[in-house]
N, CA and C atoms as an extended XYZ file, in Angstrom:
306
Properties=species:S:1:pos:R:3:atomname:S:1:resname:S:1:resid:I:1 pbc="F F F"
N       -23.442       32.257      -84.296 N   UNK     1
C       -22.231       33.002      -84.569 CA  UNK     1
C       -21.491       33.267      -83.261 C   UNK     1
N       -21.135       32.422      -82.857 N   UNK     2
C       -20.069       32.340      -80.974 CA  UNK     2
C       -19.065       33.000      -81.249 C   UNK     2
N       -18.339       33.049      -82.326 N   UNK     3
C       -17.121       33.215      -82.570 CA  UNK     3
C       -16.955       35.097      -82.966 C   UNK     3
N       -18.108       35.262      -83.232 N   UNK     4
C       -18.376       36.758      -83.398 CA  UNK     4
C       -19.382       37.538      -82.430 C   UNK     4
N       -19.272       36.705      -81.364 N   UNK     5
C       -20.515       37.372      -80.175 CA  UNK     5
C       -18.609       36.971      -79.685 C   UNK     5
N       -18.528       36.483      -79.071 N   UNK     6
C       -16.972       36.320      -78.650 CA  UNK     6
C       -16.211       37.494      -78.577 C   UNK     6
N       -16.096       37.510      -79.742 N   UNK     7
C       -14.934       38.975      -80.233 CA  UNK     7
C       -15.630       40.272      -79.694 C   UNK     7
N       -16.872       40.188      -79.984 N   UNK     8
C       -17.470       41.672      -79.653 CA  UNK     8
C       -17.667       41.833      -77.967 C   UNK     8
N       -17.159       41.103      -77.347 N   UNK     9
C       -17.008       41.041      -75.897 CA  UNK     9
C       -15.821       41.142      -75.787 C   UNK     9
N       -15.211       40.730      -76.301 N   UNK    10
C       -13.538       40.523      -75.933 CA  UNK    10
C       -12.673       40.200      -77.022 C   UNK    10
N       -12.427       41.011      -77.883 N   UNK    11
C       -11.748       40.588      -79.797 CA  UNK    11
C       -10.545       39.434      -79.487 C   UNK    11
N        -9.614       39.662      -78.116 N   UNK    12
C        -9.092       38.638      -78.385 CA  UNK    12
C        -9.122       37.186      -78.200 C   UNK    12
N       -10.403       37.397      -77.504 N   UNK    13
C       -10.574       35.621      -76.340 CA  UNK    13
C       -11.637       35.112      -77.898 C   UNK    13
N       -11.779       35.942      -78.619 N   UNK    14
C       -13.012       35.795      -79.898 CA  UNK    14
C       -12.149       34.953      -81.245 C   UNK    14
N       -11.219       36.111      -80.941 N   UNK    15
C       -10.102       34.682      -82.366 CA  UNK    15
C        -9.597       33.823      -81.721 C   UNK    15
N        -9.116       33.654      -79.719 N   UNK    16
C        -8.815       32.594      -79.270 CA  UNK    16
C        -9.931       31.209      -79.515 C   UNK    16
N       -11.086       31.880      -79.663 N   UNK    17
C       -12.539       30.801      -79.435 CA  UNK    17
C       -12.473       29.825      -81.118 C   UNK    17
N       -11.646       31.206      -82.128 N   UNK    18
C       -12.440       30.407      -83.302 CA  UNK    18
C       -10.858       29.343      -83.579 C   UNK    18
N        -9.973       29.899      -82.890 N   UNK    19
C        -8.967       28.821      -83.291 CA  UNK    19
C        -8.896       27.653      -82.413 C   UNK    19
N        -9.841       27.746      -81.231 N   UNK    20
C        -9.665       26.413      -80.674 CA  UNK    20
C       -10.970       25.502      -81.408 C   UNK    20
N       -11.417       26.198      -82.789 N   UNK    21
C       -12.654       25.457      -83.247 CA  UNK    21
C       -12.288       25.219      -84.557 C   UNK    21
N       -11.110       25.785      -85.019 N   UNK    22
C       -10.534       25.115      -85.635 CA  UNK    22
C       -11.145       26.231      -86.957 C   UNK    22
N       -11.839       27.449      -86.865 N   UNK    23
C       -11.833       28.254      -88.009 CA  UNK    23
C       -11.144       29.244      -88.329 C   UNK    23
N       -10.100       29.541      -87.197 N   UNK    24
C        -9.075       29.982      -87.503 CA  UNK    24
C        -7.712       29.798      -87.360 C   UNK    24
N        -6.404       29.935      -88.312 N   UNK    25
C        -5.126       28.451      -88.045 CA  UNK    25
C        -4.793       28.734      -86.730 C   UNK    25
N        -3.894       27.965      -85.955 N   UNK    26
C        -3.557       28.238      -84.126 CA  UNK    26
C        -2.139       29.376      -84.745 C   UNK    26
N        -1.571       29.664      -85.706 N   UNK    27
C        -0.946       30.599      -85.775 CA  UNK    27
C        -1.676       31.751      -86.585 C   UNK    27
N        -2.068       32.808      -85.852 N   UNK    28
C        -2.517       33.526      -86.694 CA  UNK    28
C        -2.233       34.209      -87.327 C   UNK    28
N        -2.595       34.698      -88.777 N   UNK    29
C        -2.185       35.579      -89.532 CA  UNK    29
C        -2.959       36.498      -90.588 C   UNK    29
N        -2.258       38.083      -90.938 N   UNK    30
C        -3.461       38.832      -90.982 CA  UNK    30
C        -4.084       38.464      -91.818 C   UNK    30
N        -4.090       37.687      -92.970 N   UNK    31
C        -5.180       37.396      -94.004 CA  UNK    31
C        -6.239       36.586      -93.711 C   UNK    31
N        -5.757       35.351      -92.480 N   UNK    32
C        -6.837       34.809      -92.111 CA  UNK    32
C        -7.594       35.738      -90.806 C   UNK    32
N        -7.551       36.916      -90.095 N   UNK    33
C        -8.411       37.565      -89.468 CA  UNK    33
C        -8.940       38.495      -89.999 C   UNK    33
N        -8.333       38.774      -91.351 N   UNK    34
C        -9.304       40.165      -92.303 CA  UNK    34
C       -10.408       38.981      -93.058 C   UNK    34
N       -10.249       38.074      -93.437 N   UNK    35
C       -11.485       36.952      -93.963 CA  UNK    35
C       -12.897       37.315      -93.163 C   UNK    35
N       -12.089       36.855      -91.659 N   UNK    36
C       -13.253       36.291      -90.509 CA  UNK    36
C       -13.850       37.734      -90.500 C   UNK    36
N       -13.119       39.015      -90.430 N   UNK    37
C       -13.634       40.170      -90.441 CA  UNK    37
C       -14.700       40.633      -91.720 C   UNK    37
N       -13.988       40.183      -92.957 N   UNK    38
C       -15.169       40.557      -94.080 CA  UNK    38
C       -16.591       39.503      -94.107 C   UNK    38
N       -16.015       38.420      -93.743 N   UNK    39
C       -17.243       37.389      -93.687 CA  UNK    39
C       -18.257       36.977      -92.814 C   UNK    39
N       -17.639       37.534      -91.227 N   UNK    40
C       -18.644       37.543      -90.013 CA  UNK    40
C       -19.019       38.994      -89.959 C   UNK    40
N       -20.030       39.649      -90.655 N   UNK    41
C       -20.425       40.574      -91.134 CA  UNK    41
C       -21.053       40.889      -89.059 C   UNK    41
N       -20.984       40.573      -88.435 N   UNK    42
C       -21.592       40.211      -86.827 CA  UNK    42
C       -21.373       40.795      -85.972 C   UNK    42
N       -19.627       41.310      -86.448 N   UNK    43
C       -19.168       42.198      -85.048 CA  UNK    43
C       -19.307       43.262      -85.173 C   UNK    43
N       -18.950       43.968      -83.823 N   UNK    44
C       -19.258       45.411      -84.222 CA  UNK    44
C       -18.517       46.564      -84.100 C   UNK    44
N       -18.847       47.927      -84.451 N   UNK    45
C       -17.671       48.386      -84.809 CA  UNK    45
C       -16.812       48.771      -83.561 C   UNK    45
N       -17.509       48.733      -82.647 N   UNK    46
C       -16.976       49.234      -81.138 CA  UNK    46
C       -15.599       48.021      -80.828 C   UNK    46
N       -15.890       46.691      -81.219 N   UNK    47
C       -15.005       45.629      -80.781 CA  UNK    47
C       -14.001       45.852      -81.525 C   UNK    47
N       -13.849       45.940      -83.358 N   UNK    48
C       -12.860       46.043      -84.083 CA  UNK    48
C       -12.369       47.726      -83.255 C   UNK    48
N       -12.308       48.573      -83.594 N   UNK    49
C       -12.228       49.768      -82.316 CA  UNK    49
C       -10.845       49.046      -81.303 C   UNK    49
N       -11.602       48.281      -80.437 N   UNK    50
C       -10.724       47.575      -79.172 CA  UNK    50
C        -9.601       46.878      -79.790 C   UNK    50
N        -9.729       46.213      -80.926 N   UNK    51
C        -8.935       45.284      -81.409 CA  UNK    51
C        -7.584       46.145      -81.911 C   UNK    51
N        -8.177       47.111      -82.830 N   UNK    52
C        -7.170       47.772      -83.358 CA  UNK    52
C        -6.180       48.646      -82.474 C   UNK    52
N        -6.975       49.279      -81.436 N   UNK    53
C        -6.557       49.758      -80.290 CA  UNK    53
C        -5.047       48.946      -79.530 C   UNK    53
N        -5.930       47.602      -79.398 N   UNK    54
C        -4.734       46.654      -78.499 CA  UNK    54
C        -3.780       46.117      -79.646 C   UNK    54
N        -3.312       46.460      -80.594 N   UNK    55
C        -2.635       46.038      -81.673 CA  UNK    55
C        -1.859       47.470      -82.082 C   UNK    55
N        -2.642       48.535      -81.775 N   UNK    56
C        -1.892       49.756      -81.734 CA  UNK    56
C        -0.860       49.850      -80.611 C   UNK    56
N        -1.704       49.404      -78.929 N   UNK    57
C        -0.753       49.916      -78.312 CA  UNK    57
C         0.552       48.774      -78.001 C   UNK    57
N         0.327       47.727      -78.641 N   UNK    58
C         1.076       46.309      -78.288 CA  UNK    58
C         2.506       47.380      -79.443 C   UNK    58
N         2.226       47.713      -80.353 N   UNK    59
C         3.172       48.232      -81.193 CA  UNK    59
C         4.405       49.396      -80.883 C   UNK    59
N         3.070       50.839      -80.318 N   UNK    60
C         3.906       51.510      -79.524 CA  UNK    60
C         4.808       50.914      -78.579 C   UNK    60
N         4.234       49.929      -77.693 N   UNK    61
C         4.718       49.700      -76.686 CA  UNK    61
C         6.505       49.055      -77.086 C   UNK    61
N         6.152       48.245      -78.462 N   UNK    62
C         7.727       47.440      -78.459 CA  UNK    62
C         8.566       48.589      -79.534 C   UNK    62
N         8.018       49.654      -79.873 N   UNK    63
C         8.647       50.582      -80.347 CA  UNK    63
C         9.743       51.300      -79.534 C   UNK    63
N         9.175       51.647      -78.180 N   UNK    64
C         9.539       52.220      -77.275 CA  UNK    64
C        10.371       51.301      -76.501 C   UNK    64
N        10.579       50.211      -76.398 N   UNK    65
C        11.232       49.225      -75.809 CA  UNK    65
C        12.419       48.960      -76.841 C   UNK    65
N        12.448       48.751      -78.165 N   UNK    66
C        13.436       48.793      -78.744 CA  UNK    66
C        14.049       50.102      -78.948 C   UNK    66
N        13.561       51.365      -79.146 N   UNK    67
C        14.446       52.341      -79.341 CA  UNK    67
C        15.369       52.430      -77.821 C   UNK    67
N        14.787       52.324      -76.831 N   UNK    68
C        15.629       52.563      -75.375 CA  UNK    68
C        16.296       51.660      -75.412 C   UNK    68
N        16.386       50.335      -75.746 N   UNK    69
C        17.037       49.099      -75.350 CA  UNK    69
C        18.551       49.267      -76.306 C   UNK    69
N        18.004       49.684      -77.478 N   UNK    70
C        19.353       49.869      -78.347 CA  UNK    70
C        20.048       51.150      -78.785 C   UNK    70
N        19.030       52.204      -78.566 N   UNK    71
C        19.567       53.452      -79.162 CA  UNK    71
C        19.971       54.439      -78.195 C   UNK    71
N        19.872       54.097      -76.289 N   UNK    72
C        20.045       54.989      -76.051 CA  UNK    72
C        21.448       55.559      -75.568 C   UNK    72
N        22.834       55.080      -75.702 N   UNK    73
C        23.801       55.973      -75.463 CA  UNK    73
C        24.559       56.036      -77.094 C   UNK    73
N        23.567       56.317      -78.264 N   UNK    74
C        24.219       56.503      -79.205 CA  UNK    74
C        23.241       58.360      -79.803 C   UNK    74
N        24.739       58.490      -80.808 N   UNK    75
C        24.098       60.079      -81.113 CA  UNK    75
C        23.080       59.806      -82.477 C   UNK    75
N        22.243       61.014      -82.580 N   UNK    76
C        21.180       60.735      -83.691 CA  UNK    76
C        21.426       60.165      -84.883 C   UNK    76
N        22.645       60.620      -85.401 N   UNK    77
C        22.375       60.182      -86.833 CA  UNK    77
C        22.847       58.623      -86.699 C   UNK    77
N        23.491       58.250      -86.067 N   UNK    78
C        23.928       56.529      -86.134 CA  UNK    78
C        22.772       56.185      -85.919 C   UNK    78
N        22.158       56.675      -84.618 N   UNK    79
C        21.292       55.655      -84.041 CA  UNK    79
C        20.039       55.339      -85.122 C   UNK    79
N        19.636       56.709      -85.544 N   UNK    80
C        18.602       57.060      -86.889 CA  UNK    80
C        18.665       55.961      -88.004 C   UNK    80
N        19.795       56.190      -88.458 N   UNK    81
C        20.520       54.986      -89.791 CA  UNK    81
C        20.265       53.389      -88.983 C   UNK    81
N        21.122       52.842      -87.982 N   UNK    82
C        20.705       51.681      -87.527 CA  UNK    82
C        19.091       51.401      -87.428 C   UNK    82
N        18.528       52.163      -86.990 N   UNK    83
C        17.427       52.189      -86.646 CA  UNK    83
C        16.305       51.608      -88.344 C   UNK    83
N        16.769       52.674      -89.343 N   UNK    84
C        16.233       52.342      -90.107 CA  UNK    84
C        16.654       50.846      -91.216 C   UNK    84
N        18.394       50.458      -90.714 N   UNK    85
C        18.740       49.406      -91.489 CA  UNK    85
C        17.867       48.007      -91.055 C   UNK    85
N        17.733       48.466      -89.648 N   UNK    86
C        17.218       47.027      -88.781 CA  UNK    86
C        15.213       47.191      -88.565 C   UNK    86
N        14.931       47.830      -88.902 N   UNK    87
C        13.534       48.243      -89.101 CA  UNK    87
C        13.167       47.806      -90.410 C   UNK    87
N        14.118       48.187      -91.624 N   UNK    88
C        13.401       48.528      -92.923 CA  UNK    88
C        11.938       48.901      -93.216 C   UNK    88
N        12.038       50.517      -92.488 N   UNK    89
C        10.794       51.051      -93.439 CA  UNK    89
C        10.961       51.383      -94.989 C   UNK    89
N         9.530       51.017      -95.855 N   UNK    90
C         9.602       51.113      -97.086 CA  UNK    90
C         9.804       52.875      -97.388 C   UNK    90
N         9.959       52.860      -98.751 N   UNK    91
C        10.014       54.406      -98.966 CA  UNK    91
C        11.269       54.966      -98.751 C   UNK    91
N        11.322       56.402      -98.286 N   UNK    92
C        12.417       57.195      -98.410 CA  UNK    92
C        13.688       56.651      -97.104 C   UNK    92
N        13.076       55.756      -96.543 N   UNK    93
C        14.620       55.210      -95.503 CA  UNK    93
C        15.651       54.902      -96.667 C   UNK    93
N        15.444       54.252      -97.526 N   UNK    94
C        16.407       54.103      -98.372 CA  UNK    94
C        17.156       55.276      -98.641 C   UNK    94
N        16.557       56.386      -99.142 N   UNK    95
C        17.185       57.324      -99.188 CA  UNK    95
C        17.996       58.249      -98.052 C   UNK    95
N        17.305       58.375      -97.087 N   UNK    96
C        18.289       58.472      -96.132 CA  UNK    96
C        19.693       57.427      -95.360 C   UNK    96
N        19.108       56.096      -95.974 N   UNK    97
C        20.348       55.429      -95.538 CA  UNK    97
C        21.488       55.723      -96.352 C   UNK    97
N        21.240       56.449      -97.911 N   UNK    98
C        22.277       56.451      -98.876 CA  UNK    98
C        22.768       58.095      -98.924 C   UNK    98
N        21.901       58.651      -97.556 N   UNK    99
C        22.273       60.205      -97.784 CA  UNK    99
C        21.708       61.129      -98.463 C   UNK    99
N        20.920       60.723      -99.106 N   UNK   100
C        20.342       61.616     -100.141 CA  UNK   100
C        19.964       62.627      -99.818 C   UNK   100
N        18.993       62.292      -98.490 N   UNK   101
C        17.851       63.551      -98.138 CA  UNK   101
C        18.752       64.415      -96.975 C   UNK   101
N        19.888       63.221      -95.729 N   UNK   102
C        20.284       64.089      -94.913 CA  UNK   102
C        21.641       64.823      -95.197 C   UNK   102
């Protein structure tokens, strides 16, 4: 199991290992790394931990890069509304894009 001793050293050089072996596609996507996750029963929880971690902060990070890059010499409520037209979060953005709630 290389491909799951891999990951638990390093989660990302671990899906780099299984896609240069061809068990996982060279584009990855989440259904094919939740598979390798339910089926390489191998890794452990400390690595998924790291994984989710560097996928958390890869997120913050372009969160924070797009709100400064585009929102910052505009006032809240535009920037708020753009924010949510070009995002589309599910749920109540809708409703605030139509006013409802603000």
């Amino acid at each position: 199991m290389d491909g799951a001793d891999d990951f638990n050293r390093d989660p990302t050089k671990g899906l780099e290992f299984l896609q240069r072996r061809h068990l996982l596609p060279e584009k990855l996507d989440p259904q094919s790394v939740a598979c390798f996750l339910i089926y390489a029963a191998a890794w452990t929880r400390k690595s998924l931990e790291i994984f989710w971690e560097t996928i958390m902060n890869f997120m913050f990070r372009f969160f924070v890069g797009f709100l400064t890059s585009n929102f910052q010499d505009m006032n809240l409520d535009p920037a708020f509304q753009l924010f949510l037209e070009t995002v589309g979060l599910p749920g109540e953005s809708q409703k605030i894009l139509l006013g409802e709630i603000l």
